[in-house]
N, C-alpha and C positions, 0 to 999 in steps of 0.2 A: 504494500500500500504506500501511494509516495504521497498522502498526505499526513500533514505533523499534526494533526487538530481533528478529533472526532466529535462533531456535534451531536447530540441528542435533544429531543425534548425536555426530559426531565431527567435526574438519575435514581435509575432502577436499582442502586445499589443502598438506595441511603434509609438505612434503619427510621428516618422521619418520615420518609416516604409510605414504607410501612406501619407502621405505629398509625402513621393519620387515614391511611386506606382502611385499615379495621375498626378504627373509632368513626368515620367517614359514613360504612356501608353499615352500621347500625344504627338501629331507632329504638326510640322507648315503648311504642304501641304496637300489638303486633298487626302483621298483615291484614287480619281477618278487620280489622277497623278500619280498614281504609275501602272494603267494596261489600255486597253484601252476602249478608250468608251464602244463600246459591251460586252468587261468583267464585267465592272460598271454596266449598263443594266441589263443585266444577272446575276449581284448578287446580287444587288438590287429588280431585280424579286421576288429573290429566296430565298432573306431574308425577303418579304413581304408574297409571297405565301406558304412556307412551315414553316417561322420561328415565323411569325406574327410579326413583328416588320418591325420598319420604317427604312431602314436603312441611312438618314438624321442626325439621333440621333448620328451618329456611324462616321462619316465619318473623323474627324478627332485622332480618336484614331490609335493606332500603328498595322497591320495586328496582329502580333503574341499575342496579348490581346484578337483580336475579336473571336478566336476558344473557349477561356475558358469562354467569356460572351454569346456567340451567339450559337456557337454550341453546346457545352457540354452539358448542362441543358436539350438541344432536344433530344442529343443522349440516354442518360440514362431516359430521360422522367421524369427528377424534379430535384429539384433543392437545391445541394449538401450537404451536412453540412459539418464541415471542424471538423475531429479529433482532428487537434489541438488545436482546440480554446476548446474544451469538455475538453480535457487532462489539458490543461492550467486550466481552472476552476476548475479542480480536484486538483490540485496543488496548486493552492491558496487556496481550500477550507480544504485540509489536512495540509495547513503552512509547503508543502516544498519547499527549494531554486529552484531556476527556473537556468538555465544554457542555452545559444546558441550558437551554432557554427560558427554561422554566422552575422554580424553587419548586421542593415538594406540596409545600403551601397552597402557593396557586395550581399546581395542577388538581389537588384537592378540590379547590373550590367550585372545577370545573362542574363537580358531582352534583354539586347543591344548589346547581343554575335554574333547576328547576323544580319545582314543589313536589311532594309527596304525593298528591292527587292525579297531579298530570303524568308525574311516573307509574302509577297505579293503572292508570287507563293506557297510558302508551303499552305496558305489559302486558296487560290484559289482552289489548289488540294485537300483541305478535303472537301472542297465543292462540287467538282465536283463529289467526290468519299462516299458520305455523308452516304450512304447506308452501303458501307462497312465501314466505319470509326464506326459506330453506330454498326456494327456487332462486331468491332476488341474491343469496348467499351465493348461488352458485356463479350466478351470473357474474357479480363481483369480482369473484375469483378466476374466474375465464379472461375477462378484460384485464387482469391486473396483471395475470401471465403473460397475456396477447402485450402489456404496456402499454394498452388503449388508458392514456389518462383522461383524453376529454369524456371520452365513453363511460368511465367509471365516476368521472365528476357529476356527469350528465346524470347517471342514475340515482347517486348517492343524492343530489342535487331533489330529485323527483320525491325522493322519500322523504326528505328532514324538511322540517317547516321553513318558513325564512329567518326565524328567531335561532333556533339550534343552528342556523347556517352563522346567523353572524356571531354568536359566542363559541361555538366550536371550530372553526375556521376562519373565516374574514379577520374578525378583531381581533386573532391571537397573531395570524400571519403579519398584519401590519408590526406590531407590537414585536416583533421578531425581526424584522428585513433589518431596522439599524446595526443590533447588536450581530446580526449573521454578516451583514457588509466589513461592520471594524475587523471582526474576526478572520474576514477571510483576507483580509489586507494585512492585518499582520500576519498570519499564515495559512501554508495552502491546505484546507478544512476537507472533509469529507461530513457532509450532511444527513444524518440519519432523521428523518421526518414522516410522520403516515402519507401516503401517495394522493391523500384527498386533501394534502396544501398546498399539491404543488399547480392545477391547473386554477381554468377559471380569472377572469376581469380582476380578483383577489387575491389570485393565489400566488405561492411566492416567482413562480416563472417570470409573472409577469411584473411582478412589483419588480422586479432585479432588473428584468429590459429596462422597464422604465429608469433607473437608475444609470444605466450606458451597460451593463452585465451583457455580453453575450452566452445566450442559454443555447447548449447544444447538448443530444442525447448519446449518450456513452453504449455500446454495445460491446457486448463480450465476442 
């Protein structure tokens, strides 16, 4: 790797990070308070019968955590490994500087952008919609292999409101281009970022053109 600077988002390695993601994905009330009986019923069903699991285990974690523990693993049919954490190890293991954009703090906070109710219903909805959710998963993954970013912007685009778009992309990209510019000036950086920053009127490709960056794609 001949760059000296591996950026990430946040770092996956910091015991703050942790500590705040477990206090983060808990609530005081459980699930069954936030929809009503028959929903609880009903997904509790649906989390024994189609997901195999108890969901007892689960009832007082925060809705918008149970799609990434419960559903996801199903939909893609195993059980993820995380780039980062490979990238990071590759990075300690070549002795280059590690660089985030993001404290553990703020990447926190991302979680609690939105209420417990509307997480409640958005979960609800991929449950109910399971089949397609698992299909729009696969889709995802097709175009991310293919490197179709505007393709996969486009879709990701279709599904998240215009609210989740500007707090989980837009406004964090902006908030990024300075600190990723100094850094790439003072050295030559390797960018580790989710592939949904990079396209898009927002995303960082183009904040960087606008900047004078010429953006070009690297192929193995």
């Amino acid at each position: 790797m001949k760059s000296e600077t591996v950026v990430f988002e946040v770092d996956l390695d910091s015991p703050e990070l942790t500590r705040g993601m477990t206090h983060a994905m808990r609530m005081a009330k459980p699930l069954e308070s936030l929809m009503s009986p028959q929903e609880y019923n009903w997904l509790a069903q649906f989390v024994h019968d189609s997901l195999e699991r108890n969901m007892q285990f689960f009832r007082y974690i925060k809705p918008g955590f149970l799609g990434q523990m419960l559903l996801y693993p199903k939909m893609l049919g195993y059980n993820p490994e995380s780039y980062d954490l490979a990238l990071l190890d590759l990075a300690k293991k070549w002795h280059k500087s590690v660089y985030t954009l993001e404290t553990p703090a703020e990447q926190i906070a991302l979680f609690d952008q939105v209420n417990l109710e509307t997480q409640t219903q958005q979960f609800l909805n991929s449950v109910k919609q399971f089949d397609r959710q698992r299909k729009l998963m696969k889709q995802m993954l097709t175009l991310y292999h293919q490197e179709d970013l505007n393709g996969l912007y486009a879709l990701i685009n279709s599904e998240n409101g215009p609210d989740n778009q500007d707090f989980l992309l837009d406004e964090r990209n902006e908030r990024w281009l300075m600190p990723l510019v100094k850094k790439m000036k003072k050295s030559p950086s390797f960018i580790a970022v989710g592939a949904a920053h990079l396209p898009g009127e927002h995303g960082l490709l183009e904040l960087l053109k606008a900047k004078g960056y010429k953006v070009e794609p690297v192929f193995d």
